[in-house]
ZATORLUM-689959 format. One line per field, with one value per residue: residue number from 1; residue in one letter; x, y, z of N, C-alpha, C, CB in turn. Coordinates in pm, whole numbers. Each point is the difference from the previous one (the first is absolute). Glycine has a CB too. Layout:
N
resi = c(NUM,...) $
resn = c(A,...) $
nx = c(X,...) $
ny = c(Y,...) $
nz = c(Z,...) $
cax = c(X,...) $
cay = c(Y,...) $
caz = c(Z,...) $
cx = c(X,...) $
cy = c(Y,...) $
cz = c(Z,...) $
cbx = c(X,...) $
cby = c(Y,...) $
cbz = c(Z,...) $
//
This chain:
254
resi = c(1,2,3,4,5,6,7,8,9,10,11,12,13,14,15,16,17,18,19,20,21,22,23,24,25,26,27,28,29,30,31,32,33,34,35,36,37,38,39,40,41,42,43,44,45,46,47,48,49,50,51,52,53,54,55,56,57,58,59,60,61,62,63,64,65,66,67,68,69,70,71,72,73,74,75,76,77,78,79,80,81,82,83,84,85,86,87,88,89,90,91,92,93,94,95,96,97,98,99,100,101,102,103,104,105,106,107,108,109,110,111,112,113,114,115,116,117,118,119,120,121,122,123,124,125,126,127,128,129,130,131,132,133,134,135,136,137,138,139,140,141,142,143,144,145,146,147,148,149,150,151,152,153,154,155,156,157,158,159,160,161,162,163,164,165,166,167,168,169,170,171,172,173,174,175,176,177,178,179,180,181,182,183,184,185,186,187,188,189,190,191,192,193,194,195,196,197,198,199,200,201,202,203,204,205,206,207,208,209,210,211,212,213,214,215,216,217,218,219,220,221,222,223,224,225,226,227,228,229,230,231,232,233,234,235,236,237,238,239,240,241,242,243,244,245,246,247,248,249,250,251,252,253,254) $
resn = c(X,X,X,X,X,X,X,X,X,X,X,X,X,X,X,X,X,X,X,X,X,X,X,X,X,X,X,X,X,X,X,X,X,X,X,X,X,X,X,X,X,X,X,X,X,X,X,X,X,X,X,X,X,X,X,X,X,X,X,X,X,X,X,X,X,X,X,X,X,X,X,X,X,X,X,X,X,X,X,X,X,X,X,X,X,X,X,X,X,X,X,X,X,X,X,X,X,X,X,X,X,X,X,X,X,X,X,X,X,X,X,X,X,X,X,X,X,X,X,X,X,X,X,X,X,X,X,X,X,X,X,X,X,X,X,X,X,X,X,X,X,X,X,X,X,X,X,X,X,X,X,X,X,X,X,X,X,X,X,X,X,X,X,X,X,X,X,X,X,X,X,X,X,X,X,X,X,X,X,X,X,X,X,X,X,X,X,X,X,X,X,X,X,X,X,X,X,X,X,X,X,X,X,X,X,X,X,X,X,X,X,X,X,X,X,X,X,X,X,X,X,X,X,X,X,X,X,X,X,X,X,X,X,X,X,X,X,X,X,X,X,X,X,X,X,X,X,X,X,X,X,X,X,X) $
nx = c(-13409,-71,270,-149,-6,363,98,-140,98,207,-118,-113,348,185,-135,134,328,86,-230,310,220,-102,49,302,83,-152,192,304,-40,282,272,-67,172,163,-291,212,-214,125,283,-85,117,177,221,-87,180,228,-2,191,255,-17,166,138,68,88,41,186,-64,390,-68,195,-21,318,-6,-268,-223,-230,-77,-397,59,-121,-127,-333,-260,-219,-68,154,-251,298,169,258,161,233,-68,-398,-125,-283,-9,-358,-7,182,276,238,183,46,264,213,150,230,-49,-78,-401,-121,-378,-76,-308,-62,-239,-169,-151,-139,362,150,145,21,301,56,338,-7,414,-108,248,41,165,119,188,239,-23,114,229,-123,154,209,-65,28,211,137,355,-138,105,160,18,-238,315,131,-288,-155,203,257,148,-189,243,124,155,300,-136,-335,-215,-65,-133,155,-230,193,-171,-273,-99,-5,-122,-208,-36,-46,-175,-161,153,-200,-284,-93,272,-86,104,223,159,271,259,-40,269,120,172,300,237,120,-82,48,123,-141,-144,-153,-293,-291,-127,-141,-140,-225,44,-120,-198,-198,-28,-252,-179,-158,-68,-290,-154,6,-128,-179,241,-182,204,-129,107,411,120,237,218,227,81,156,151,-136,-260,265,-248,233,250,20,226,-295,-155,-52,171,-146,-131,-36,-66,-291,-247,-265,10,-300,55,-258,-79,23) $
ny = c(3779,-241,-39,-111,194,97,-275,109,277,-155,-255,249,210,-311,28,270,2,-317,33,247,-200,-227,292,13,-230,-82,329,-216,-294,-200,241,-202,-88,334,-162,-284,202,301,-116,-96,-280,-136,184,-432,-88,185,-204,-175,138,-129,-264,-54,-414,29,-350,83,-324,53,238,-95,50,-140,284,-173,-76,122,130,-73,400,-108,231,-52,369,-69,149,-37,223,-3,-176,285,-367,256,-155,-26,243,-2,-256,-27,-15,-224,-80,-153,345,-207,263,-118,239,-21,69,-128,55,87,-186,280,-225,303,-153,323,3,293,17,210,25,-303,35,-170,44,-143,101,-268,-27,178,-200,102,-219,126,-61,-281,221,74,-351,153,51,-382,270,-105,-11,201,252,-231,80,-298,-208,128,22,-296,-168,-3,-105,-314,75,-237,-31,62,-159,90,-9,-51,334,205,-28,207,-180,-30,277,7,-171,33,229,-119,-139,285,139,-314,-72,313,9,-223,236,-219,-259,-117,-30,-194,218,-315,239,-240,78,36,-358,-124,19,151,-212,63,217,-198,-182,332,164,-243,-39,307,-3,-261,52,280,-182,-173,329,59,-197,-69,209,-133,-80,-171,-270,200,206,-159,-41,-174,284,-200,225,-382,126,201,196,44,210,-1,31,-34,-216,50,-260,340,-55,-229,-21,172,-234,-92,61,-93,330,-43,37,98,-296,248) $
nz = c(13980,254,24,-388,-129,42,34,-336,-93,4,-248,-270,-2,-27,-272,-115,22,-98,-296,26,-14,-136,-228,-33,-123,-355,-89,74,-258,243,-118,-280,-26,-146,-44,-22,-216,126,-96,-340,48,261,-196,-206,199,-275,-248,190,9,-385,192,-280,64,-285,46,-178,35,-31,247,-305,-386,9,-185,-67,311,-104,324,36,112,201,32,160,-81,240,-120,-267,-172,-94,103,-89,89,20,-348,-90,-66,172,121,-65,268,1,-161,48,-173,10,128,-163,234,-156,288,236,-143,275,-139,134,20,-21,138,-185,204,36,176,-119,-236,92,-147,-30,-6,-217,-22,-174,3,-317,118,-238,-56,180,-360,181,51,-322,58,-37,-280,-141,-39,383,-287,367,-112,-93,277,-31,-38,196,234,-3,-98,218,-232,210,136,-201,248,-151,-268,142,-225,402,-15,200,283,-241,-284,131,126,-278,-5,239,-48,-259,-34,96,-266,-206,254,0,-247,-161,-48,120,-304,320,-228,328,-89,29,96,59,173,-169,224,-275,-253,-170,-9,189,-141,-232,225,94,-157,8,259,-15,-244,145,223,-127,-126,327,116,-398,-7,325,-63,-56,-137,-202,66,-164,284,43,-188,106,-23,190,-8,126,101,-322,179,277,69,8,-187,299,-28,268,101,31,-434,-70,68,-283,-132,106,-282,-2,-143,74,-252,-23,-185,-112) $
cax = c(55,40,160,-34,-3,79,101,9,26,175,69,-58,81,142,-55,-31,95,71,-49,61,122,-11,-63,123,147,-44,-4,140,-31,109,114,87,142,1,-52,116,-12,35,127,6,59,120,107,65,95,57,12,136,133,6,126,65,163,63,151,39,41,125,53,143,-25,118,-85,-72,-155,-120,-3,-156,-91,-164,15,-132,31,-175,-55,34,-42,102,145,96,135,107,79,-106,-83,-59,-13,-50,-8,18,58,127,136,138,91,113,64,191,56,-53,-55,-87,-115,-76,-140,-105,-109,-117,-159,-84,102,156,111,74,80,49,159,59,109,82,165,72,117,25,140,121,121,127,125,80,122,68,-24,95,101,49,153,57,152,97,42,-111,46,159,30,-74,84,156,134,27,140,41,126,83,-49,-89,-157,-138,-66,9,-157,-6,-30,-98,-66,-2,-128,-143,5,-18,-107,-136,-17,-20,-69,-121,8,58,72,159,30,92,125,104,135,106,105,63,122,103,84,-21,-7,-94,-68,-26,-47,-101,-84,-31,-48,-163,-88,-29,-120,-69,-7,-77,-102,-109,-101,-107,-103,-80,-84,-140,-4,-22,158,77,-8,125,106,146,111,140,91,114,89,48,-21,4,-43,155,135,90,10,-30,-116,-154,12,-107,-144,-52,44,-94,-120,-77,-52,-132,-47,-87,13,-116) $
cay = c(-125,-72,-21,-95,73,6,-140,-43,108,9,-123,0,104,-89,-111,83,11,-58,-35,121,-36,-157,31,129,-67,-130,40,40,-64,-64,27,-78,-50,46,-60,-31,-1,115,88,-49,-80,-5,59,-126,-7,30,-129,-79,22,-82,-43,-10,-38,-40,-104,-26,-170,-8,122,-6,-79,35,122,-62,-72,53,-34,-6,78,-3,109,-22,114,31,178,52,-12,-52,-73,28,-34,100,-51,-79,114,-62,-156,5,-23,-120,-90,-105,19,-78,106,-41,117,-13,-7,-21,97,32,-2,82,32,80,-60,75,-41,131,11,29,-58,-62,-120,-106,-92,-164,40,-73,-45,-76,-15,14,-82,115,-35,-4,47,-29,-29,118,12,-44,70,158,-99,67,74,-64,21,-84,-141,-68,-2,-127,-90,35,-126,-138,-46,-134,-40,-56,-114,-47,92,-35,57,27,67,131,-40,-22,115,104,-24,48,170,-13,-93,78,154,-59,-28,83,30,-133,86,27,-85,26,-105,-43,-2,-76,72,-25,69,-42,-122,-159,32,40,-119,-5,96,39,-148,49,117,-13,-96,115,74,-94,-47,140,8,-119,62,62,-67,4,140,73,85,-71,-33,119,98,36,-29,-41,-20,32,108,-46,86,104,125,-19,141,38,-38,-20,-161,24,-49,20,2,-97,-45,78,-111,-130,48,-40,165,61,111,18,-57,85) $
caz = c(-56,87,22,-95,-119,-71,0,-98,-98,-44,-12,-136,-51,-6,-138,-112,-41,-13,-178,-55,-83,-96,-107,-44,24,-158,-158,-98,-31,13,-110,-85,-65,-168,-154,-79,-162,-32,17,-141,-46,78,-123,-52,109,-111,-48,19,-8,-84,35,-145,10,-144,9,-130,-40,102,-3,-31,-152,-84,-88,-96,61,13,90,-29,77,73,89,90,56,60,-16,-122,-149,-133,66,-148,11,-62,-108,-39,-36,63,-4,106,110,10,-101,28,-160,-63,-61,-35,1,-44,93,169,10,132,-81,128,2,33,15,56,-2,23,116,16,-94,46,-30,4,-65,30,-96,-81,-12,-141,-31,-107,-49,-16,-158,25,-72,-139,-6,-60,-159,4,-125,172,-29,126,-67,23,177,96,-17,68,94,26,-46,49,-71,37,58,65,62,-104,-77,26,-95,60,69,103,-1,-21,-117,-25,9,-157,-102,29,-71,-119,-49,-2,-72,-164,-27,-73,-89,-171,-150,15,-59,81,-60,146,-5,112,-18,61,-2,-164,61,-102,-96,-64,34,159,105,-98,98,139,-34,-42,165,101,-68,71,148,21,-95,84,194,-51,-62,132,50,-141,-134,-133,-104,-135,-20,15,-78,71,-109,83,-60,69,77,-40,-11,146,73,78,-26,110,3,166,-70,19,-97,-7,35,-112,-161,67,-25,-94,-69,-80,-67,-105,-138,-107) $
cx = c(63,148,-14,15,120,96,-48,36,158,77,-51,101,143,-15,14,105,119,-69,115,150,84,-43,134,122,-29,12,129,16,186,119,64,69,7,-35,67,-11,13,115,67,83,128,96,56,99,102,49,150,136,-32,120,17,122,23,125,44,62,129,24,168,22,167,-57,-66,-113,-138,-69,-206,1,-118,-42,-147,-36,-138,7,40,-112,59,129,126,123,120,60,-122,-136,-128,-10,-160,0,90,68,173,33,81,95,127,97,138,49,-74,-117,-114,-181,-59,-149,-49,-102,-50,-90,-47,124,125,66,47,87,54,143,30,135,14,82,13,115,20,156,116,77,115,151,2,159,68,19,110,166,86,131,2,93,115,105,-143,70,86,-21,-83,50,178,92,-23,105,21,137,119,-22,-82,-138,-129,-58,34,-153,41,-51,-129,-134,-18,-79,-167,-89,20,-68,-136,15,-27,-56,-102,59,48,38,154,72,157,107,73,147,85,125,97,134,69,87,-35,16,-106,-148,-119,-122,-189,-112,-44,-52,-146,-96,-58,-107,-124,-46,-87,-131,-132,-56,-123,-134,-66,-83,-135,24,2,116,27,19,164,59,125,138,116,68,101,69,41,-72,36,-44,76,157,116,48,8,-106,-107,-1,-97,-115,-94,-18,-87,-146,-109,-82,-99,-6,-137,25,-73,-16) $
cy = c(-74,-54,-134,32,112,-82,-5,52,16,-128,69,120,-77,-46,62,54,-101,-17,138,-41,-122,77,74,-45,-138,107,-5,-163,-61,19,-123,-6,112,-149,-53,21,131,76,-2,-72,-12,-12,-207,9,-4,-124,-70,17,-115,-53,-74,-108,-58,-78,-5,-151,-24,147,24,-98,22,87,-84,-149,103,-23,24,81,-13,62,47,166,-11,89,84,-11,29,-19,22,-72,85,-129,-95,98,-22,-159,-23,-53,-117,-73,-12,100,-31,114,-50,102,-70,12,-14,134,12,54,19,14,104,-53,170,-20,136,62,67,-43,-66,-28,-111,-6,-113,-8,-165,15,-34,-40,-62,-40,90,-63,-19,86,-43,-52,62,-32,-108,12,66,-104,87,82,-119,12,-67,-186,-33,20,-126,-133,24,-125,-93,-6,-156,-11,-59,-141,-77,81,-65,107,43,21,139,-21,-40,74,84,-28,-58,140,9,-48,77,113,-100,-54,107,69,-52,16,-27,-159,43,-105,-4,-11,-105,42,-92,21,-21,-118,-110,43,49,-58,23,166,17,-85,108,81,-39,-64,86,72,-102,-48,152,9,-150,91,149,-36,-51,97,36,20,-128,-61,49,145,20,-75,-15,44,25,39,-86,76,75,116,15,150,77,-48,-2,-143,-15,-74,81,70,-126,-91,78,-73,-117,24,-42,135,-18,84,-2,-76,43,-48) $
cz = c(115,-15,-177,-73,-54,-4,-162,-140,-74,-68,-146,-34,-16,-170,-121,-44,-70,-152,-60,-57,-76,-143,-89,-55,-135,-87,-47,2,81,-144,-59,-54,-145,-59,-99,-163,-32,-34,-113,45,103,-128,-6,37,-165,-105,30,-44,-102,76,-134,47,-139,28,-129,35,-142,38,-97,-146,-21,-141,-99,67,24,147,-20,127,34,88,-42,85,61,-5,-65,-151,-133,63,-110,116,-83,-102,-74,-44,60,-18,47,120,73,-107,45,-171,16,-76,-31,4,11,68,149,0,116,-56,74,-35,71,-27,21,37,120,172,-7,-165,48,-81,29,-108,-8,-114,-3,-85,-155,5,-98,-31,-9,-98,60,-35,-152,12,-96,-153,-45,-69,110,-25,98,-71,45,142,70,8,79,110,96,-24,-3,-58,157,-36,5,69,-130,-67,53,-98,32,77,146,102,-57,-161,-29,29,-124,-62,30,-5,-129,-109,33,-83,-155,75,-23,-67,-122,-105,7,-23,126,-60,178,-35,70,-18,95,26,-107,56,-77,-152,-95,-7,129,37,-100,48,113,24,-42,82,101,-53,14,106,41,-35,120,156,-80,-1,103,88,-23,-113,-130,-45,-136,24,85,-59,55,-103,96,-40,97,96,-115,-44,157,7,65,-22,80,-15,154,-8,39,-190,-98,-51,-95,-159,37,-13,-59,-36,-62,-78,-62,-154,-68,-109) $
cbx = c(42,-240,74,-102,-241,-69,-2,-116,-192,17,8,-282,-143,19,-182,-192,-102,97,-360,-142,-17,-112,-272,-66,56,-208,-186,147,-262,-174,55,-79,-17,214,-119,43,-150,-148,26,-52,-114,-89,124,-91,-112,55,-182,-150,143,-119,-3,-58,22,-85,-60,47,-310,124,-160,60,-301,141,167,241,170,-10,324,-99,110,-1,286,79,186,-78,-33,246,-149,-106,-150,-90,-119,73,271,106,115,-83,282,-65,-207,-173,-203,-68,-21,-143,-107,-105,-184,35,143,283,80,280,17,214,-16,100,37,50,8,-360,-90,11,42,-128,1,-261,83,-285,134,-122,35,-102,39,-199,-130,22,-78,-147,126,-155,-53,126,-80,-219,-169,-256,125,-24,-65,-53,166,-274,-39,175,77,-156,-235,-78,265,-178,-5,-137,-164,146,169,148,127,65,-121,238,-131,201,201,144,79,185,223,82,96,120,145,-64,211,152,98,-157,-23,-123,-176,-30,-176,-153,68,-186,-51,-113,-121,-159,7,50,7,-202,150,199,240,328,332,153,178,122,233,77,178,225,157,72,272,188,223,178,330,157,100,156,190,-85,159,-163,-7,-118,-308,-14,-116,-136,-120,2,-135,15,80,139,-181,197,-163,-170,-83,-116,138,75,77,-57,229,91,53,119,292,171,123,-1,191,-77,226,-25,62,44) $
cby = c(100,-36,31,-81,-47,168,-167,-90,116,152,-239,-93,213,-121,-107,41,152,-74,-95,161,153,-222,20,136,63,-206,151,284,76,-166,208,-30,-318,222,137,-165,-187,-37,-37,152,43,-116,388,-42,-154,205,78,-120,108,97,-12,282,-66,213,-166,272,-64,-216,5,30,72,-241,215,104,-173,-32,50,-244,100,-163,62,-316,139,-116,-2,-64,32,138,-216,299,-224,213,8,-201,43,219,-60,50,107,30,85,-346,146,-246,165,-157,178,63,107,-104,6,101,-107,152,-198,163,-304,78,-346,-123,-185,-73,126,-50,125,-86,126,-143,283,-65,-122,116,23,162,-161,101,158,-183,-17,197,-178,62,281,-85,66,113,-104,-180,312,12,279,193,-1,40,257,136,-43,134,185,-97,210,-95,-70,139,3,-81,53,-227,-105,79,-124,108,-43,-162,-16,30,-45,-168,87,31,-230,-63,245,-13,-188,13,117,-99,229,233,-39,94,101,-153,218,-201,252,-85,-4,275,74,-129,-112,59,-131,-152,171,60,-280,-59,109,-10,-182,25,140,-4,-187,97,93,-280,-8,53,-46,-124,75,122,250,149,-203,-129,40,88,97,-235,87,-107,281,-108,-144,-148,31,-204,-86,4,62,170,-60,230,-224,75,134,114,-46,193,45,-45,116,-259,99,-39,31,220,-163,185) $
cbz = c(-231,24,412,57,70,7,292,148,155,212,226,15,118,305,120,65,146,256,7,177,139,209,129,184,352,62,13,79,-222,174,120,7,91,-14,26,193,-34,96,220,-170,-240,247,88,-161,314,149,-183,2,237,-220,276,-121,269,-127,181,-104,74,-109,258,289,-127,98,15,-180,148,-256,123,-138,-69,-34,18,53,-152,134,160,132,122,-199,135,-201,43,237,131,170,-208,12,68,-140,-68,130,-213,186,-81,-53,116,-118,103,-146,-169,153,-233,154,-147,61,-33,-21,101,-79,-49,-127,44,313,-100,132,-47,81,66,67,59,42,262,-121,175,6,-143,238,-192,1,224,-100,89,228,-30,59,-245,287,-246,191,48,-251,-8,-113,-193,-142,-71,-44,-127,250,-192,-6,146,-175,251,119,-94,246,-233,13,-157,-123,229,196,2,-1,216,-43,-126,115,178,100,44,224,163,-196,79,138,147,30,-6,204,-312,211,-349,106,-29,9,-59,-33,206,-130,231,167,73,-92,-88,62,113,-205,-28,42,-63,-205,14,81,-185,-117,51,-38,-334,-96,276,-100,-198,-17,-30,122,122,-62,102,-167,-47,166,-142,128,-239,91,-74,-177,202,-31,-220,74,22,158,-160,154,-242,80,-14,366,104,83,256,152,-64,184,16,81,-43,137,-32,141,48,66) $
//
């Protein structure tokens, strides 16, 4: 064999090996992706949270108004209100509660639970005090110590201020208690005369009885009378002796 004839031998054994491992190397097949239908259905994304709010129109009534509930929900499939009960989903009521009350929504749905709040205010009238009875005559240590006697100066029966502090205090305890009837006494030292003093005794019982009525109190519900100078309180011949005698006295008129 010449040099030619194996040059070409060896080219044709190259050739024959390279088809061999073409041949070899095509029977596999190129690797493939997973198969997205083989894996089934994709799982449903879950369903929505429900939300829920609730107003009321007015928030703030007086007793015996009425107010208009309204109240809005999504992804809810029933709806109860406390003190109402169920509702559905969506709507408005007209209520009329007695007291301040707090109107709580629960919303359901495939999602969950949501609430919702909304209070509303009553206000409720406060009864006034019961004026007083018209039979409360107080005791009689309540009287005297409220309605005190009135002092006057010598052959005077004008009012002092200490005189007029009294019967102001006196005028407020009868005015809240109108049952109680009051004779006014005028009293006076034993200086002058009878005459003289009986005049003076009624001017004082009078001058007591008018700063009353300027008060409030009722003019029939007092009465006058002058004892002059012959009931005295004291029998000294002094003056603070007196001054004790110099009087206009309250009592009970039963």
């Amino acid at each position: 064999m010449n040099a030619m004839q194996a040059g070409i031998r060896k080219t044709l054994v190259i050739a024959a090996t390279l088809i061999s491992i073409g041949a070899v190397t095509g029977c596999h097949k190129k690797a493939s992706g997973i198969d997205p239908n083989a894996l089934g259905p994709a799982p449903a994304p879950p369903p929505p949270a429900p939300t829920a709010t609730i107003t009321a129109d007015p928030l703030t009534i007086d007793l015996g108004q009425s107010v208009v509930l309204n109240w809005r929900t999504q992804n809810a499939t029933s709806a109860t209100i406390d003190g109402i009960g169920d509702v559905t989903i969506n709507g408005t009521q007209t209520v009329a509660p007695s007291t301040s009350t707090n109107f709580h929504l629960t919303a359901k749905g495939d999602g969950g639970t949501t609430e919702a709040n909304v209070r509303v205010t009553v206000r409720v009238p406060v009864a006034p005090a019961p004026p007083p009875a018209d039979n409360d005559m107080g005791s009689d240590a309540a009287f005297h110590e409220n309605v005190q006697d009135v002092f006057f100066d010598y052959d005077s029966y004008d009012l002092r201020p200490d005189a007029v502090t009294a019967t102001t205090r006196a005028a407020a305890y009868l005015t809240v208690h109108p049952a109680i009837k009051v004779v006014i006494g005028g009293y006076c030292d034993d200086r002058g005369s009878a005459e003289y003093n009986l005049a003076l005794g009624e001017n004082r019982a009078n001058a007591a009885r008018t700063a009353l009525v300027n008060a409030g109190v009722q003019a029939s519900r007092l009465r006058v009378i002058s004892y002059g100078k012959e009931k005295q309180f004291c029998t000294e011949d002094n003056e603070t002796c007196w001054q004790q005698n110099r009087r206009g006295q309250f009592s009970l008129d039963r």
